[in-house]
N, C-alpha and C positions, 0 to 999 in steps of 0.2 A: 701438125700431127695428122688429124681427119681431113678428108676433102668432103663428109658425110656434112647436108643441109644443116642439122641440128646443132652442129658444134660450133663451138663459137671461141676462135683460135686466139682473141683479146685477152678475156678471162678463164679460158680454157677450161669451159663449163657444155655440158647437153642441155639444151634449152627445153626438151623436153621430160626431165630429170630422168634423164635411164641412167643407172649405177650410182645414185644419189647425187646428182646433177655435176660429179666430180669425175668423170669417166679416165682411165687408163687406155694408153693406146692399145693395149692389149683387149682392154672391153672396147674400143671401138672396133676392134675388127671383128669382133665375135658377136654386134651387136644385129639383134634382127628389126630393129628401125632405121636401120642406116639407109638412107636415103641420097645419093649423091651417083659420080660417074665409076661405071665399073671397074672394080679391082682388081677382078680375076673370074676365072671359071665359076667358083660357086656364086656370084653377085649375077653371073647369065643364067645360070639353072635358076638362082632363087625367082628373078625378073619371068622366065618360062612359069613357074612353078604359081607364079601370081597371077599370070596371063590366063593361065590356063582351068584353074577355080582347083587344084591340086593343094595350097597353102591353105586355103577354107577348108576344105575337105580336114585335112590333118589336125587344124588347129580346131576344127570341132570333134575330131575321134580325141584327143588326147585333153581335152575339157578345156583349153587356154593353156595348160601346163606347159613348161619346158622342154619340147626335146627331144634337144640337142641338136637343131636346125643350124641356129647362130655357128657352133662351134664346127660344124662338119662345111658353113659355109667358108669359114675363116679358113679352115685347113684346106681346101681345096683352091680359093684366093691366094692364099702361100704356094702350093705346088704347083698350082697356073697361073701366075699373075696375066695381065693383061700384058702389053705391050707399054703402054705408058706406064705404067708401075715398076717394070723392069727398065726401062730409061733413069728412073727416080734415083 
């Protein structure tokens, strides 16, 4: 299902409990600790967006709250996969 570090495709559990340690592939692609090789366009803007202190920025205007990073990253990974995603 994920190729993201945290998942763990044996027990098909997030080692780091995001979505109660029981994740949907659907929350893995919407998830914003996904940590593995890019999927698409939004996993390069998110990668820029960390590089560049834009993620901090944000994630302290909107107090830690939700949003809606994950879901705008997923939909944009969906309409530009990467190359090796679109192989898959």
């Amino acid at each position: 299902m994920s190729d993201c570090y945290y998942y763990t495709q044996r027990t098909k559990t997030c080692r780091i409990g995001e979505f109660n340690g029981k994740p949907t592939e659907e929350n893995c692609s919407s998830c914003n600790m996904y940590k593995g090789n890019s999927r698409g366009l939004g996993d390069k803007v998110d990668s820029l967006f960390k590089k560049t202190g834009i993620k901090k920025v944000v994630k302290a205007i909107s107090g830690g709250k939700d949003c809606g990073c994950g879901k705008r990253r997923a939909s944009l990974n969906k309409a530009f996969p990467s190359k090796e995603q679109k192989n898959d």
